[in-house]
C-alpha positions in Angstrom: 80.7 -69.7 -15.0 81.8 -66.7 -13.8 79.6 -63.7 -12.2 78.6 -61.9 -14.4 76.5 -58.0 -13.5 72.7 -58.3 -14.1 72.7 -55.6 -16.5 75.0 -57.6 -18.7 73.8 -60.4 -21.2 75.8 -62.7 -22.3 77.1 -63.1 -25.4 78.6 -66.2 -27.4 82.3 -66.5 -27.4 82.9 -65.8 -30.3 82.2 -61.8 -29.7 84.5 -60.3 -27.8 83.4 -58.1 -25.4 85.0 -54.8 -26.7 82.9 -55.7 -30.0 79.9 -56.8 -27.3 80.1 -53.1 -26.0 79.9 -51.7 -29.4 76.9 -53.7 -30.9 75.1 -52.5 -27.4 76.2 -49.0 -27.8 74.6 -48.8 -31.6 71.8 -50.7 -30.2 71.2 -47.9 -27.8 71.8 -45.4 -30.3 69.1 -46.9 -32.2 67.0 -47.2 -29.5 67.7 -43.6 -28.5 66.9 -42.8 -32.3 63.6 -44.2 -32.2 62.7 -43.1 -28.8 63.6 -39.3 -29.8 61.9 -39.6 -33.1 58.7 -41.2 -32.3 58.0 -41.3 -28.6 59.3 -37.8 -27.9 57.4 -35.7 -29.9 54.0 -37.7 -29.4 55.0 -37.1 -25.6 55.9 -33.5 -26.2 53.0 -32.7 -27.5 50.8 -34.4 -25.4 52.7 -32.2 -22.7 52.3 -29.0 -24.6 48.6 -29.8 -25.0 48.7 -30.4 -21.1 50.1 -27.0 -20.4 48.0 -25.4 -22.7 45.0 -26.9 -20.9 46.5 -26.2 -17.9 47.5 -22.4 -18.9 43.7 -22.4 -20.1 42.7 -23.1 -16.9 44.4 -21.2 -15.1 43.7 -18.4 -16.3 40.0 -19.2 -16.1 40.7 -19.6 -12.4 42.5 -16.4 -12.1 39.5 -14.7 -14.3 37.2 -16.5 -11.9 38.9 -15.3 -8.9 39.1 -11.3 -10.2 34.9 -12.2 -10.6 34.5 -13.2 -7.6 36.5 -10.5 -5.9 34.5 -8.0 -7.7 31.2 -9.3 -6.9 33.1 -9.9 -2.6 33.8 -6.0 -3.2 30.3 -4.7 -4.9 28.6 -6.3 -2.0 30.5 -5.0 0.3 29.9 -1.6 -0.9 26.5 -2.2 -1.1 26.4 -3.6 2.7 28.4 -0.6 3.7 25.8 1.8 1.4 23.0 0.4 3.1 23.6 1.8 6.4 23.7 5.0 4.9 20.7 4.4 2.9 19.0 3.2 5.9 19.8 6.2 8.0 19.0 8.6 4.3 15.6 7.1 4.1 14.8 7.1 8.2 15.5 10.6 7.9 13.4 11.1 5.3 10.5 9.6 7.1 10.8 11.7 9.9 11.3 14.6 7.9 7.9 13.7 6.1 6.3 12.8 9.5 7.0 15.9 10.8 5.8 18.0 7.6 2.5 15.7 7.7 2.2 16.6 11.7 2.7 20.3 10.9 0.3 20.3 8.0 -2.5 18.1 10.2 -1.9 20.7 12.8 -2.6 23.4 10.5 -5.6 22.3 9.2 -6.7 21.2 12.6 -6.3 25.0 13.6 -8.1 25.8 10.5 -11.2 23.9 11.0 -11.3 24.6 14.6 -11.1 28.3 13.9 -14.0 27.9 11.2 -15.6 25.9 14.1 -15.5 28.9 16.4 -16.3 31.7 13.5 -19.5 29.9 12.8 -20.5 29.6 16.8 -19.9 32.7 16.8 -21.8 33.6 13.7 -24.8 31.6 15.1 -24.5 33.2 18.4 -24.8 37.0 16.9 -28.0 35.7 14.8 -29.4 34.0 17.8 -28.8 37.3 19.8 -30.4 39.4 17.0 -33.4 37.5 16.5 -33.9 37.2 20.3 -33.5 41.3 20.4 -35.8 41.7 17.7 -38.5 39.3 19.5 -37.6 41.2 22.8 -38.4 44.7 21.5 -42.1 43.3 19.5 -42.5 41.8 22.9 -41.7 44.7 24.1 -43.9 46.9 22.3 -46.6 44.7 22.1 -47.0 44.4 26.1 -46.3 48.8 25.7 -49.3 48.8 23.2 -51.1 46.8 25.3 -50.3 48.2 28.7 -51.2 51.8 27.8 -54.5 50.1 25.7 -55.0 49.2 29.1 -54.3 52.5 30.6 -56.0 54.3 28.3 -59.4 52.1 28.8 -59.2 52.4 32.4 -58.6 56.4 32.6 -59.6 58.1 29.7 -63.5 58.8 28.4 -64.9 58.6 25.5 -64.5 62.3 24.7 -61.0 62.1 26.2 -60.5 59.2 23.4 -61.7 61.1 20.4 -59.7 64.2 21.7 -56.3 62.0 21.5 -57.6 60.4 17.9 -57.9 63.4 16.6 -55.1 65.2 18.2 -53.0 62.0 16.5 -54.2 61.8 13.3 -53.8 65.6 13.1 -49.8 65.0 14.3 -49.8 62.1 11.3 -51.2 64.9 8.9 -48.6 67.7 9.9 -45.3 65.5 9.2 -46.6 64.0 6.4 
């Protein structure tokens, strides 16, 4: 028996192997028939439906991906506005501090100078009702002193002299 290659079958002698090599070849042409008229397409378009899928998802990725670098740069904007924000609104608040200080200043001045104007206003009254009880003091202890005088020095005909002499006065200027 001779050696034969492993890929070759054998065949019964009565085929030669020329005709051998031609029944193989139309088997494989068969074969290759079949194979490209079944299995092919089925494969084909199981591997167009895999690179539709896979287009599919890559574009979802790549959509994904602008998303995501969108919401990377909005927040990043916003970070980078909050700083300024921050410093807006601090300045803001010490603007409105200072406005409020100013304003509790002013009324602070206010009420103390209402303070003051009415001290001063209860002073004047105190000073003219203590003038006015000074000068009926006064004229009271005048009244009284020369009351005094007059009992002490003058007579009774002296006394009716200077009533008279008075009421006479009174008489003339009215």
């Amino acid at each position: 028996m001779p050696l034969h290659a492993p890929w070759a079958l054998e065949h019964t002698p009565d085929v030669t192997d020329p005709q051998w090599l031609i029944i193989r070849m139309v088997g494989f042409i068969l074969l290759a028939v079949i194979v490209l008229k079944f299995a092919v397409p089925a494969v084909a378009s199981m591997l167009a439906e895999r690179q539709r899928d896979v287009a599919e998802t890559a574009e979802q990725v790549h959509q994904t991906m602008q998303d995501a670098e969108m919401l990377r740069d909005d927040y990043r904007a916003r970070l980078e506005s909050i700083e300024d924000a921050t410093e807006a609104r601090m300045a803001e608040a010490v603007t409105e501090a200072a406005d409020l200080k100013l304003h509790i200043l002013a009324e602070a001045a206010a009420l103390a100078e209402a303070v003051r104007q009415r001290a001063r206003d209860e002073v004047l009254h105190e000073q003219t009702r203590t003038t006015v009880k000074l000068r009926q003091e006064f004229a009271n202890n005048v009244v009284a002193a020369a009351a005094y005088a007059a009992r002490q020095s003058l007579t009774s005909e002296d006394n009716s002299r200077l009533v008279a002499d008075f009421v006479a006065d009174l008489g003339a200027k009215a």
